[in-house]
N, C-alpha and C positions, 0 to 999 in steps of 0.2 A: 815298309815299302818293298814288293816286288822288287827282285831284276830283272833289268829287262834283258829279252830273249833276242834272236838273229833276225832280221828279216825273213818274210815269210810270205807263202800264195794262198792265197783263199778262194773258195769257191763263194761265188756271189750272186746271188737271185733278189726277186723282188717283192716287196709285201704288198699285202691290198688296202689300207687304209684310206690311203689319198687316192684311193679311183674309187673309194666309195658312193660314190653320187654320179657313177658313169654305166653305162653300161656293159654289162659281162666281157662280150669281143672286145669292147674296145682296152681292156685291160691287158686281154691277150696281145693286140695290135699292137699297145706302146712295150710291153716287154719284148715283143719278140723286133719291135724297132731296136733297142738296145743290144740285140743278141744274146738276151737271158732265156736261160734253157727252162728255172726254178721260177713259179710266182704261186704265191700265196694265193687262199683264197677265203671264203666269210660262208656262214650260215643264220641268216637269221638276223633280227636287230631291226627289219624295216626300212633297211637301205637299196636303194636301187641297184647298187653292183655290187651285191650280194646274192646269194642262191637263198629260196624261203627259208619261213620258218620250218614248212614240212613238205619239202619238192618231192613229187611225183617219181615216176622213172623214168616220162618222159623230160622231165627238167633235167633231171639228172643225168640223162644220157647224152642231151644237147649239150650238156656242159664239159663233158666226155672228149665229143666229139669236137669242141675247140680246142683245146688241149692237142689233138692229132692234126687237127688242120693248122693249127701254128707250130705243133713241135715244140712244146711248151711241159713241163711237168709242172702238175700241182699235188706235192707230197702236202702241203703245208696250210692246215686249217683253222680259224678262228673261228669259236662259238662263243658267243655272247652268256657272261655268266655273273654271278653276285652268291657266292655262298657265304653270307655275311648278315643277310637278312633277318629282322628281327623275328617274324613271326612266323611260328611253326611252316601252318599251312603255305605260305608262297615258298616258305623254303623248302618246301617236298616239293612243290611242282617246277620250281628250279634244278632242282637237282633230276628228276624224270622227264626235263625236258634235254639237260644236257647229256643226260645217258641214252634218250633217242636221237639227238642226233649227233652224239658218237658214232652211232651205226649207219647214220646219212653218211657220216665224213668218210668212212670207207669203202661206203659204196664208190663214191667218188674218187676211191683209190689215194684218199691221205694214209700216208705212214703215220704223222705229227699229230695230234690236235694243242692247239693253243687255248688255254682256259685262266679265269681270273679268281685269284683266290677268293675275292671281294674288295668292296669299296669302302668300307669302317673304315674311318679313322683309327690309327693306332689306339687312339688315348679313350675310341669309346668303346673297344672291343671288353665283351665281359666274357666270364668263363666258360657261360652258356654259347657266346658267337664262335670261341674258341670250339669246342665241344663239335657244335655242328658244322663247323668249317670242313674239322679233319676227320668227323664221317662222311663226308661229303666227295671228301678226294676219295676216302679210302674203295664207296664203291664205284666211282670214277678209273679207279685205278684194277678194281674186282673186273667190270666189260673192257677197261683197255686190255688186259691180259686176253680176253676169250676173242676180242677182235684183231688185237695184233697190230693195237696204235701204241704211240708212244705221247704222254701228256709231257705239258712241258705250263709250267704257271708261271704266268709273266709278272714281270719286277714292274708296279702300276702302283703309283696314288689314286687317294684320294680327289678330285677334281671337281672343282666347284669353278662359275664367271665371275671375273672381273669386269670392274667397272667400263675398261676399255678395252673389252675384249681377249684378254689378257684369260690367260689357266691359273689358279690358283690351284696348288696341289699341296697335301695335309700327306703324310706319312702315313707307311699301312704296313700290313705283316709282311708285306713281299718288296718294302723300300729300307725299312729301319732294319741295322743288322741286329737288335737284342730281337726285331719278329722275326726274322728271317732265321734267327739261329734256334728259334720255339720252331718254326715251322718245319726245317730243314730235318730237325732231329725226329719229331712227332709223324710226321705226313710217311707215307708208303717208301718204302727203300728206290723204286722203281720211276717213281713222280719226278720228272726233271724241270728244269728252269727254263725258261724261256727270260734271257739276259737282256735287258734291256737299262744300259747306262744310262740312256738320256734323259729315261723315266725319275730313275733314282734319285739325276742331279736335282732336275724340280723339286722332286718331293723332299727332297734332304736338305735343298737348298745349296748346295755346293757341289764343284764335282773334285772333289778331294778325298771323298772317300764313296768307291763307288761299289766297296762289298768283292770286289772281285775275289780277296783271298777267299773268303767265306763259300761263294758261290761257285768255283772254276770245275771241280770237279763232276758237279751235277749239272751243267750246264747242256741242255738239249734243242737249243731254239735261239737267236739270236736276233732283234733289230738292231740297226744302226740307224741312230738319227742325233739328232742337239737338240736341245730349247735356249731358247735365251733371254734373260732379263726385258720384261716390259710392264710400267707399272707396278700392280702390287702385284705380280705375277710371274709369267712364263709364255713365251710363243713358241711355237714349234718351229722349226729349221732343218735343213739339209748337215750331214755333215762336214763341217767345216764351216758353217757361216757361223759359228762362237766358238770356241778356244776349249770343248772338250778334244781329248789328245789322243785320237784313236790308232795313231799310228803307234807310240808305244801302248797302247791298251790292247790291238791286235797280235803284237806280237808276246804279249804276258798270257796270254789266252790259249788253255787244253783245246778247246772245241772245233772240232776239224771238221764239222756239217757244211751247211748250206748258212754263210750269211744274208741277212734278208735287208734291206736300203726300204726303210719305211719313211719316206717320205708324208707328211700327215697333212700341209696347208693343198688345198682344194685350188686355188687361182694358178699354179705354176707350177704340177706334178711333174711333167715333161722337163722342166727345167733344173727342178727340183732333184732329180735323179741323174740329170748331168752332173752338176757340179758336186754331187755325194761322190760319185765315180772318179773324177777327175782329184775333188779332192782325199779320197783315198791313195790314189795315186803317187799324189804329191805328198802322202805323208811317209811314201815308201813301201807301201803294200800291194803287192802284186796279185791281177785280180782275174781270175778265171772262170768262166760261164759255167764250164760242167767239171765232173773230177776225172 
């Protein structure tokens, strides 16, 4: 068990999952309603409030120029990835697709990119998925060095439907600590984490053990969110509407970036980043738009 550390201020921005189905500005609009300086942003995936698979320079310049007309930064990008795949060929063209648009991301002026190590299940990963995983980062990590990003691979399950709508989430390299500690060791000295507790709890099924000793030091990227029991599953949540404990979890925490409030259900984002806020708050964390 951690000790816990002194109260503490964080700097606090916002992710883009739950305005995925909205339109670009209006993501801008609800952050800078909040008075968030930081908001995340997406490439790719076929979502609406997302930037393309392969935007122009005029998309890309429009997207620029939201950013200046709200006074809004966007360090912080997500591209859509799976290096887990079983067969050769998709998995060359996953991997040369997220090495071009690494080079979209910073056209865009991200420092961050966010990437998925993949979606295997722990239990079906073979030596061969292993193999291609960790060349996968490594030339992931070869153009982050010549672009001058920083990768950060987020702590995600597996995720399959439930019957009522509910996530069902299976353990993967980046939730269980015996893959996390293959990975951690094997992957680029340079590759950081993108922390994500509330992924873990589902996939792990508890939030008792959520890796942080393992992970603190590499930690480059952070969401904050819960899930919580539904069915034979998991729903997504704000934090504080289930009983992960972020207020000591914050303060056991090296990471002194930009935390990001990923709020993930689509009916009540606006609401949904209230009461993350508020109850961060109330858990004793004191919370600041820029540094």
């Amino acid at each position: 068990m951690l000790e816990s550390k002194p109260p503490r201020k964080i700097v606090i921005g916002c992710g883009e999952w739950g305005f995925r189905e909205m339109p670009m500005e209006r993501h801008f609009e609800i952050a800078k309603s909040f008075g968030f300086r930081y908001l995340e942003f997406g490439i790719g995936g076929g979502k609406t409030g997302r930037l393309s698979e392969d935007p122009d320079s005029r998309e890309i310049n429009h997207f620029l120029e939201l950013g200046k007309k709200h006074g809004i930064h966007t360090p912080f990008c997500c591209i859509e990835n799976d290096f887990t795949l079983g067969h050769s060929g998709a998995h060359r063209q996953m991997v040369d697709k997220v090495l071009r648009q690494m080079g979209i991301a910073r056209q865009c002026q991200a420092t961050h990119v966010r990437l998925f190590a993949g979606f295997t299940p722990l239990s079906a990963m073979t030596e061969a998925a292993w193999t291609r995983l960790l060349d996968a980062l490594q030339e992931c990590q070869n153009v982050a060095d010549k672009l001058g990003l920083e990768i950060a691979i987020e702590t995600h399950g597996a995720i399959s439907p439930g019957a009522s709508g509910e996530a069902i989430h299976l353990p993967t390299v980046t939730t269980d600590h015996q893959g996390l500690t293959r990975l951690l060791h094997s992957m680029p000295a340079k590759t950081g984490i993108n922390y994500d507790p509330g992924n873990i709890t589902a996939a792990e099924g508890s939030k008792a053990h959520l890796h942080l000793a393992l992970l603190n030091k590499r930690v480059n990227y952070c969401h904050l969110k819960d899930w919580k029991r539904q069915g034979q599953g998991w729903v997504a949540c704000a934090v504080g509407d289930d009983d992960l404990d972020y207020g000591s979890l914050i303060r056991q925490m090296d990471f002194e970036g930009v935390y990001l409030i990923e709020y993930e259900p689509l009916h009540d984002p606006e609401d949904g980043i209230r009461r993350s806020l508020q109850n961060l708050k109330s858990a004793g964390i004191e919370l600041a738009m820029e540094f």
